[in-house]
FIVO-713193 format. One line per field, with one value per residue (C-alpha): residue number from 1; residue in three letters; x, y, z. Coordinates in Angstrom, 1 decimal. Example, Ala and Ser with C-alpha at 12.3 -4.5 7.8 and 13.67 -1.06 7.14 Angstrom:
n (1,2)
res (ALA,SER)
u (12.3,13.7)
v (-4.5,-1.1)
w (7.8,7.1)
This chain:
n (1,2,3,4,5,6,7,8,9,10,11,12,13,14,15,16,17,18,19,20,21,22,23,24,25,26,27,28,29,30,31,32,33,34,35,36,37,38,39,40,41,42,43,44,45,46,47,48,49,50,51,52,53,54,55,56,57,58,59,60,61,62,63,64,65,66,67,68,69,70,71,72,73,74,75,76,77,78,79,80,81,82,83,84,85,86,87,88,89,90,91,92,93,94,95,96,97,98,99,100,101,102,103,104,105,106,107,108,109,110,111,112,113,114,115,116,117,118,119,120,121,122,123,124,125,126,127,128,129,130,131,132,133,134,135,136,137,138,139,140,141,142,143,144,145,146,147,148,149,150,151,152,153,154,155,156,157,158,159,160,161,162,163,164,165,166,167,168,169,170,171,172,173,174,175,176,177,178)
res (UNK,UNK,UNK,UNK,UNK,UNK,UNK,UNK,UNK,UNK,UNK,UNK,UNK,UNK,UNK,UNK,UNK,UNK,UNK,UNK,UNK,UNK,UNK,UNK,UNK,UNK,UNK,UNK,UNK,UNK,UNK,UNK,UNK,UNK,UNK,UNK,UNK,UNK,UNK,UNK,UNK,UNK,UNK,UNK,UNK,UNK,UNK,UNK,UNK,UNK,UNK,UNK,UNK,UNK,UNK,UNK,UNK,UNK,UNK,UNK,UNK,UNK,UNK,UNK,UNK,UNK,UNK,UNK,UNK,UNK,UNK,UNK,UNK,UNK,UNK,UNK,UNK,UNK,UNK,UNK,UNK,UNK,UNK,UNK,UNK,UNK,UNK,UNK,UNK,UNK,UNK,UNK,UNK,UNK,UNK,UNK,UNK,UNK,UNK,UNK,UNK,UNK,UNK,UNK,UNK,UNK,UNK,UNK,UNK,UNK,UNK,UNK,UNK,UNK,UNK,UNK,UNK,UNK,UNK,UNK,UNK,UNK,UNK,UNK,UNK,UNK,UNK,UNK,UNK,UNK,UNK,UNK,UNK,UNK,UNK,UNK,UNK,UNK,UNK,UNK,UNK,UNK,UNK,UNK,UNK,UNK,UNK,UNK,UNK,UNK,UNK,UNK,UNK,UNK,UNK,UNK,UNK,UNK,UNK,UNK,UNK,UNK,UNK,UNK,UNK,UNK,UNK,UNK,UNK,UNK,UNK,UNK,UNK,UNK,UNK,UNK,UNK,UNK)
u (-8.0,-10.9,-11.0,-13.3,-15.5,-15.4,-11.6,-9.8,-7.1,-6.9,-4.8,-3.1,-1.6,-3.2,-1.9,0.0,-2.0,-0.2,1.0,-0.8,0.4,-1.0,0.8,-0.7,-0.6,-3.0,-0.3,-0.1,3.6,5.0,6.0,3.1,2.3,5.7,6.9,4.0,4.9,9.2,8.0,6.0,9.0,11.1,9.0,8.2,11.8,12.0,9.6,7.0,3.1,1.9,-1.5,-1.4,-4.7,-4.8,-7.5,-6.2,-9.0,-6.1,-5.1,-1.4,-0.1,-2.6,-0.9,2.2,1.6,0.3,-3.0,-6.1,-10.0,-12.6,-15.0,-17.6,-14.4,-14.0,-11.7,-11.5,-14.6,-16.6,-14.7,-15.5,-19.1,-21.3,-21.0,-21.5,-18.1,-14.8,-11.4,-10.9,-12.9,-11.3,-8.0,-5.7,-2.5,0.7,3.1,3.3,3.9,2.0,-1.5,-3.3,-6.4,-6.7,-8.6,-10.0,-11.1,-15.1,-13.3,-13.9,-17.6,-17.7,-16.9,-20.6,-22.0,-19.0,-20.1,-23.7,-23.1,-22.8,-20.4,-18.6,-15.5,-15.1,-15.8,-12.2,-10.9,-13.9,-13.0,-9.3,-9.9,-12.7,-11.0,-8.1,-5.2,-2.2,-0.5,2.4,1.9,-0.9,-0.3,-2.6,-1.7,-4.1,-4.9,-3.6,-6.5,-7.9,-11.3,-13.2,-11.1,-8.4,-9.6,-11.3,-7.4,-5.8,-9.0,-7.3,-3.1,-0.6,1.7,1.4,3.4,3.1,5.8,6.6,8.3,10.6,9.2,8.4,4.5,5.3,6.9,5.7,3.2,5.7,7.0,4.0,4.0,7.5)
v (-37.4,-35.7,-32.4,-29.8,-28.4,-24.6,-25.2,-24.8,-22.9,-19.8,-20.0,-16.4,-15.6,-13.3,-10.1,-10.0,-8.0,-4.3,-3.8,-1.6,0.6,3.1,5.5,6.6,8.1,9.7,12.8,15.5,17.0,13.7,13.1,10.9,13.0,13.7,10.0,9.5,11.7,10.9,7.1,7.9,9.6,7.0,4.1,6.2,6.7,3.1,2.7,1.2,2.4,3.8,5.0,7.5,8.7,11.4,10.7,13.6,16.6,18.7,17.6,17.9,15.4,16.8,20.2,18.6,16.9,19.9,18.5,20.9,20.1,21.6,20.5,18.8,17.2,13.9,12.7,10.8,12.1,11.1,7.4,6.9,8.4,5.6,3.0,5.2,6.1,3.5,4.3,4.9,8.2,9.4,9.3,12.0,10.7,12.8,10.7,7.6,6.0,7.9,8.4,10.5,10.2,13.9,14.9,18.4,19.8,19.1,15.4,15.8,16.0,12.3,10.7,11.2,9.2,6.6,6.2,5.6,3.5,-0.3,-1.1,2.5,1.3,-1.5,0.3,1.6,-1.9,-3.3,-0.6,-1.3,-4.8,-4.5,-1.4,1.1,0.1,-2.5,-0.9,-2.1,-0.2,2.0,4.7,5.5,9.1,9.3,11.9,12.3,10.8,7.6,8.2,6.6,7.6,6.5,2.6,2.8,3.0,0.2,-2.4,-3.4,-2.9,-5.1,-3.2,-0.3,2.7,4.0,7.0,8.1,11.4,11.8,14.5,15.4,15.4,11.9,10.9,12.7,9.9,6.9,8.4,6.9,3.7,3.0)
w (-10.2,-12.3,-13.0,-10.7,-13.2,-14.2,-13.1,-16.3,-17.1,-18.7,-21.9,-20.9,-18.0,-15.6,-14.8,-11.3,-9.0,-8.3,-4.7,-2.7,-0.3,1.8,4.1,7.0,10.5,12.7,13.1,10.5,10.1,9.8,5.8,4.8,1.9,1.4,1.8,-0.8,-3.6,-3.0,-3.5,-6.4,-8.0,-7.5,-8.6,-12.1,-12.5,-12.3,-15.0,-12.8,-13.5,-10.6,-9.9,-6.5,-5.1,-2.5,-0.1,2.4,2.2,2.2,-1.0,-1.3,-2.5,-5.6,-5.0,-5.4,-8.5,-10.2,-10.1,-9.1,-9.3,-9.0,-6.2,-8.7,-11.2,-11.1,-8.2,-4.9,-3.6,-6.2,-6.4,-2.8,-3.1,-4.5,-7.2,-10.2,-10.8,-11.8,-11.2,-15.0,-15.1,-12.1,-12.9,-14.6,-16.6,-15.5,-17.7,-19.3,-15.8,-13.7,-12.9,-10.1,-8.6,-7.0,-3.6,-3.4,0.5,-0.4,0.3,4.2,3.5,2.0,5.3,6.6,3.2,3.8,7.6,6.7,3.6,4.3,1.9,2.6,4.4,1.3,-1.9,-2.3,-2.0,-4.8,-6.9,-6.5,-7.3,-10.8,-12.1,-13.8,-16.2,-14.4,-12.4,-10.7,-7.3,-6.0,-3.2,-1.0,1.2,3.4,5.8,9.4,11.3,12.2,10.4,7.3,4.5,6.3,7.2,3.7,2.3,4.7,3.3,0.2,1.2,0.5,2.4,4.6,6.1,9.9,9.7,13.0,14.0,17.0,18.9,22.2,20.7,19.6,23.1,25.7,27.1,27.0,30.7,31.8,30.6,32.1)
């Protein structure tokens, strides 16, 4: 059978795409961020390269990381803003197996841009795709709501979280669905 053309073969092998996992609910109070950071730990400890980006306004999974911006430093907002920035220049190194891509609370005011932007929703997922050292897993802590940043982090997963707490909050309306 004859060959397709432009279907050859690279002579390296390409690097395996990282996993990508975001962790999500549209409840605060119920570990995402915690779940996020925990998971992180573990994988570093692991020696795997992980690239977390915080894309809760609140910003504490950057808290928790020890990593604080200021409103105009480079960070999720300005990934998700437009075009002009790469994954690269928005990432701060922790360790040799760790990177960060930190929120700050300015965050919330992106999801008006992202809204009105066509490619909005998708430019996480692009940039996710073109961009940033290999990493074997990327974790996305998003925040506790159903909004922009949050659909713009489930675009690209592999994989993704729903943590649920058992609460009366959580529960209360299954009575009447019975």
């Amino acid at each position: 059978m004859p060959k397709r053309k432009g279907a050859e073969v690279p002579s390296h092998p390409s690097m395996p795409s990282p996993r990508i996992i975001a962790i999500a609910n549209n409840k605060g109070g119920v570990g995402k961020t915690t779940t996020a950071i925990n998971l992180t730990g573990a994988l570093v400890t692991h020696e795997k390269r992980v690239l977390l980006i915080d894309l809760d306004p609140q910003a504490n999974a950057s808290i928790g990381l020890n990593v604080l911006i200021a409103p105009t430093a480079f960070g999720t907002k300005l990934l998700l803003q437009d075009d002009r920035y790469t994954i690269a220049e928005c990432v701060y190194e922790k360790s040799p197996f760790l990177d960060v891509i930190p929120s700050h609370r300015t965050l919330a005011d992106t999801q008006h841009t992202l809204l009105l932007d066509p490619d909005g929703r998708t430019r996480l997922r692009a940039k996710l795709q073109t961009g940033g050292k290999p990493y074997d897993v990327i974790l996305l802590d998003c925040p506790p709501e159903v909004g922009l940043l949050s659909q713009s982090a489930l675009q690209p997963v592999s994989y993704d979280f729903a943590l649920i707490s058992e609460s009366y909050y959580t529960n209360r309306y299954q009575r009447f669905y019975y």
